[in-house]
C-alpha positions, -999 to +999 in steps of 0.1 A: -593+382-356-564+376-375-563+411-398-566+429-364-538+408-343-523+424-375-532+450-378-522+457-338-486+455-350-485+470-382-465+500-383-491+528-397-469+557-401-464+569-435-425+575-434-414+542-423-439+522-444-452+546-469-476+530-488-488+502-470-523+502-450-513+541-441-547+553-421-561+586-412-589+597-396-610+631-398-640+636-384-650+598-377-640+588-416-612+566-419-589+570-450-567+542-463-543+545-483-522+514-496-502+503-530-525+473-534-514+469-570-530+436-581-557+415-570-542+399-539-534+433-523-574+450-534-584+418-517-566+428-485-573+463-487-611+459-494-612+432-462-596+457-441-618+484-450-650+463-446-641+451-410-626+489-402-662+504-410-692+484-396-720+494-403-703+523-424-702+526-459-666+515-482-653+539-508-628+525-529-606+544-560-594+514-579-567+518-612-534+498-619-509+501-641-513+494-679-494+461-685-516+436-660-538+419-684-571+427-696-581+400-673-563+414-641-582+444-649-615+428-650-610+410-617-600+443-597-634+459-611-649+425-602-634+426-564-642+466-561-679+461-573-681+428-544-667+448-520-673+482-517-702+506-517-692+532-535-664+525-565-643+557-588-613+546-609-582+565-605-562+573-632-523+568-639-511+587-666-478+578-657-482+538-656-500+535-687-470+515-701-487+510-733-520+508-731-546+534-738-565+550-710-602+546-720-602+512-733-584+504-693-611+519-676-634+502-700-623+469-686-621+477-652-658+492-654-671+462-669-652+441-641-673+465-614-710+453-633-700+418-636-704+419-600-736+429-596-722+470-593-751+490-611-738+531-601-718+551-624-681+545-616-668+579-627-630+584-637-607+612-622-572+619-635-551+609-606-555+597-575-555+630-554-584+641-570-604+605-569-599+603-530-609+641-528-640+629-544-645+601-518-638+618-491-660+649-502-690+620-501-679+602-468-701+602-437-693+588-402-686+557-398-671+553-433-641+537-444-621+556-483-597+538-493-570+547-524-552+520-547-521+547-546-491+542-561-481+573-575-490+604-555-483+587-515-465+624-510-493+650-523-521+627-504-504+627-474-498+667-478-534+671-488-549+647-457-526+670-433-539+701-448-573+690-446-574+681-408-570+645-411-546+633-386-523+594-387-545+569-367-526+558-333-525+518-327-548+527-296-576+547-321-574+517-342-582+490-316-609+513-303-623+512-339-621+477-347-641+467-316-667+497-320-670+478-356-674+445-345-702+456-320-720+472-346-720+438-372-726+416-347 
């Protein structure tokens, strides 16, 4: 009750809170796109997706930037693997700060199978192209959602271009209840 008395007045629009539980909708699929840059805010965004979909399936495309620790890293793989359905990492070539791409997806994989996670978690290199590849998989119902921190701008452009349209406080209330009456 509480993330929806929220999320009720939560501004949703891109341009005056870009980056921060920014949702669009397509076809029935819900895409959510949010900075959620350490565990707290993958925690949030993973919750909201979850109640958002139903009986629906989560996507997630998890990545961070290269200076949290190795454990950090292992606890957002840990949180993706416990909460979602269907898990990619997406890369940040330009947050690396350091640290060497394979060896961070390494950790963050391992993070996904200590949860119990057994599917491949494949890698893209940015985050366009990761939620390009969740949303080419997304069915009705389902909720993609995009650790984005870098690319907020070409998402957005690509989301318009592909028919996806900013959900309206109204279309989101309608959602929520159509997803509680489907868990419960």
């Amino acid at each position: 009750r509480r993330i929806a008395a929220g999320l009720r007045s939560f501004t949703l629009d891109a341009d005056t809170n870009p980056g921060r539980l920014n949702l669009y909708e397509r076809r029935d699929v819900l895409v959510l796109i949010d900075f959620a840059h350490n565990e707290a805010g993958l925690r949030g965004l993973l919750d909201v997706s979850r109640r958002l979909a139903g009986r629906g399936r989560v996507r997630v495309a998890i990545g961070t930037a290269g200076d949290r620790t190795d454990e950090i890293l292992h606890n957002l793989g840990a949180l993706a693997g416990a909460g979602a359905d269907d898990i990619v990492i997406c890369e940040k070539h330009h947050y690396l700060r350091g640290r060497e791409l394979e060896p961070m997806n390494r950790i963050l994989r391992e993070g996904v199978a200590a949860s119990g996670y057994r599917r491949e978690v494949p890698a893209f290199p940015n985050e366009l192209t990761a939620l390009q590849g969740l949303v080419k998989r997304a069915r009705p119902g389902d909720v993609v959602a995009s650790m984005t921190h870098v690319e907020r701008n070409e998402i957005r452009d690509w989301l318009t271009s592909a028919g996806f349209v900013p959900v309206s406080p109204d279309r989101l209330r309608a959602r929520l209840a159509a997803a509680a009456m489907d868990a419960g």
